[in-house]
C-alpha positions in Angstrom: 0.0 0.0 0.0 3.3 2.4 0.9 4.3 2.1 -2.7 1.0 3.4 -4.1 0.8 6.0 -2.1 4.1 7.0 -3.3 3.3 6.0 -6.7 0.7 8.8 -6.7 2.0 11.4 -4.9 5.0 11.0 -7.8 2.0 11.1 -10.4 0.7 14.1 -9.0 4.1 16.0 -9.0 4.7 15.1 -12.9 1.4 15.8 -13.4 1.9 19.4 -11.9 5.5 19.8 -13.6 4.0 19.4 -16.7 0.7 21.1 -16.7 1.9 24.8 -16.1 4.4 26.3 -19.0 6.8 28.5 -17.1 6.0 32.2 -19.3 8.1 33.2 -21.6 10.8 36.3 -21.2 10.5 39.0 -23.3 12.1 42.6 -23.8 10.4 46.4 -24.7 11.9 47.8 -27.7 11.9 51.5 -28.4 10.7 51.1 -32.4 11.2 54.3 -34.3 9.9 54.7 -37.8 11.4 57.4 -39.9 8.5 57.9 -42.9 10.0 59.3 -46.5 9.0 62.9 -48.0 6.0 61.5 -49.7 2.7 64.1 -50.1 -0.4 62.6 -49.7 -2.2 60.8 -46.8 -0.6 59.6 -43.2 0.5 55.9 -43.8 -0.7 52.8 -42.3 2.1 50.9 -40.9 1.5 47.5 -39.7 4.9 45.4 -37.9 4.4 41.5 -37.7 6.4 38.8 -36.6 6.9 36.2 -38.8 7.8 32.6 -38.1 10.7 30.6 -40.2 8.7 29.3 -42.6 7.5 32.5 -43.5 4.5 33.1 -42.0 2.7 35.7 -39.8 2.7 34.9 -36.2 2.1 37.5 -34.3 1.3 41.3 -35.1 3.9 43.6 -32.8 2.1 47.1 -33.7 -0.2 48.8 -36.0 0.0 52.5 -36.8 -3.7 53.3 -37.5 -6.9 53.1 -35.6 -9.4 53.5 -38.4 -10.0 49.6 -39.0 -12.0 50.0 -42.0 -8.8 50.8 -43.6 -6.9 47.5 -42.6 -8.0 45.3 -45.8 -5.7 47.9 -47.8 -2.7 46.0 -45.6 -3.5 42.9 -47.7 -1.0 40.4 -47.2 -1.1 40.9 -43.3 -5.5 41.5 -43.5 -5.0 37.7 -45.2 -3.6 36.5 -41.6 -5.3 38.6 -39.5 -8.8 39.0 -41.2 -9.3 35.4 -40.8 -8.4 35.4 -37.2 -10.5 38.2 -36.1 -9.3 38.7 -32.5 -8.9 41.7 -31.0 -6.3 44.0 -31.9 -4.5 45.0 -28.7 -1.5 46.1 -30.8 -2.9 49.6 -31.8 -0.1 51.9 -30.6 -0.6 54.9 -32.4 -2.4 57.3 -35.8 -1.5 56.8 -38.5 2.1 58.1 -39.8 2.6 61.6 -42.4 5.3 61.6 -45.1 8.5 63.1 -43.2 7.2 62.2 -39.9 8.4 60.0 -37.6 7.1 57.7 -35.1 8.2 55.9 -31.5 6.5 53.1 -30.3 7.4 50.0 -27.8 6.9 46.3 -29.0 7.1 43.3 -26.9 9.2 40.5 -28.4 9.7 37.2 -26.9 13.6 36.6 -26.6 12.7 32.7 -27.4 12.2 34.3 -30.9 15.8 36.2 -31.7 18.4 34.0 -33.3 15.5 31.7 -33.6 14.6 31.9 -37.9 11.8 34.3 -37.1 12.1 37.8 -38.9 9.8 41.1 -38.4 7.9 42.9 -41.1 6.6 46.6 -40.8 4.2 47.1 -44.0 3.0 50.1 -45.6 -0.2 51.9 -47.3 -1.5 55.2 -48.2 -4.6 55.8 -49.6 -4.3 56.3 -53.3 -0.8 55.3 -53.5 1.0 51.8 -53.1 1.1 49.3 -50.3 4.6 47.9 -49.5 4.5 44.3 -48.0 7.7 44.6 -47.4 8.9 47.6 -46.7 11.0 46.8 -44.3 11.8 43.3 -43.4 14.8 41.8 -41.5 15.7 38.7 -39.5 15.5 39.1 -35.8 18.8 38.7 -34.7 20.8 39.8 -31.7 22.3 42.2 -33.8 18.9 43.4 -35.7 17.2 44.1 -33.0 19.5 47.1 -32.0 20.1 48.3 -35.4 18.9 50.4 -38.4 16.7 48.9 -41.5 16.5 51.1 -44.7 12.7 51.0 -45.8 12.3 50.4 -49.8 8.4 52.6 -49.8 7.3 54.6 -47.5 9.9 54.1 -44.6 13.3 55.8 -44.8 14.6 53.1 -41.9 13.6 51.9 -38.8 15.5 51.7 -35.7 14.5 49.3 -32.8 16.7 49.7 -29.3 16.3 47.7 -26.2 14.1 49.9 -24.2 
């Protein structure tokens, strides 16, 4: 009977080891956003964290509260769109040609060095949308450097807040 007793109490223990996930670390990054000398409308300017194989994971930070202007942001409306949760990423309007912008994004450390990359995307209305108007690996090094935009960005510049 001892060693049943024991037996479960050891079951019980695994069983507690194993349910709970210990939380994940993560650091603030100061993200500024220097836009180009376009005329025209503020940008929308969506930054998503995308998994090795490409895909979108997790949406860091939109610049833009009018939603009914998100579908514009196609390739990242095609992930989120179909998800339809919450946004709890809104950290700011909407960004003007020559402006620039400072915002914090969360990013799990179990994701630098890891394959994943970050992609901040771009549209004004009117004008183009940029998928990938900035896109870089997320690397040690990365994530405490400049990124030269290829649309409406100039660069972007994340620091460890």
């Amino acid at each position: 009977m001892k060693i049943y007793k024991q037996l479960l109490v050891l079951g019980v223990v695994l069983f507690g080891l194993l349910s709970f996930t210990i939380p994940s670390e993560s650091t603030k990054y100061k993200c500024m956003i220097q836009m180009t000398n376009y005329t025209g409308e503020s940008a929308y300017v969506v930054v998503s964290l995308l998994n090795p194989n490409g895909d979108y994971e997790e949406t860091l930070a939109v610049q833009g509260d009018d939603d009914e202007w998100y579908h514009d942001i196609s390739e990242w409306w095609n992930f989120f769109g179909k998800k339809r949760t919450n946004i709890d990423a809104i950290t700011g309007a909407t960004i003007a040609g020559g402006a620039r912008s400072i915002s914090i994004i969360d990013i799990d450390d179990s994701k630098i060095d890891a394959g994943f990359s970050i992609r901040f995307e771009t549209a004004v209305e009117d004008q183009e949308y940029y998928a990938k108007d900035v896109q870089f690996p997320l690397t040690s090094e990365t994530v405490k450097s400049k990124q030269e935009g290829t649309g409406f960005i100039r660069y972007v510049r994340l620091m460890p807040n």
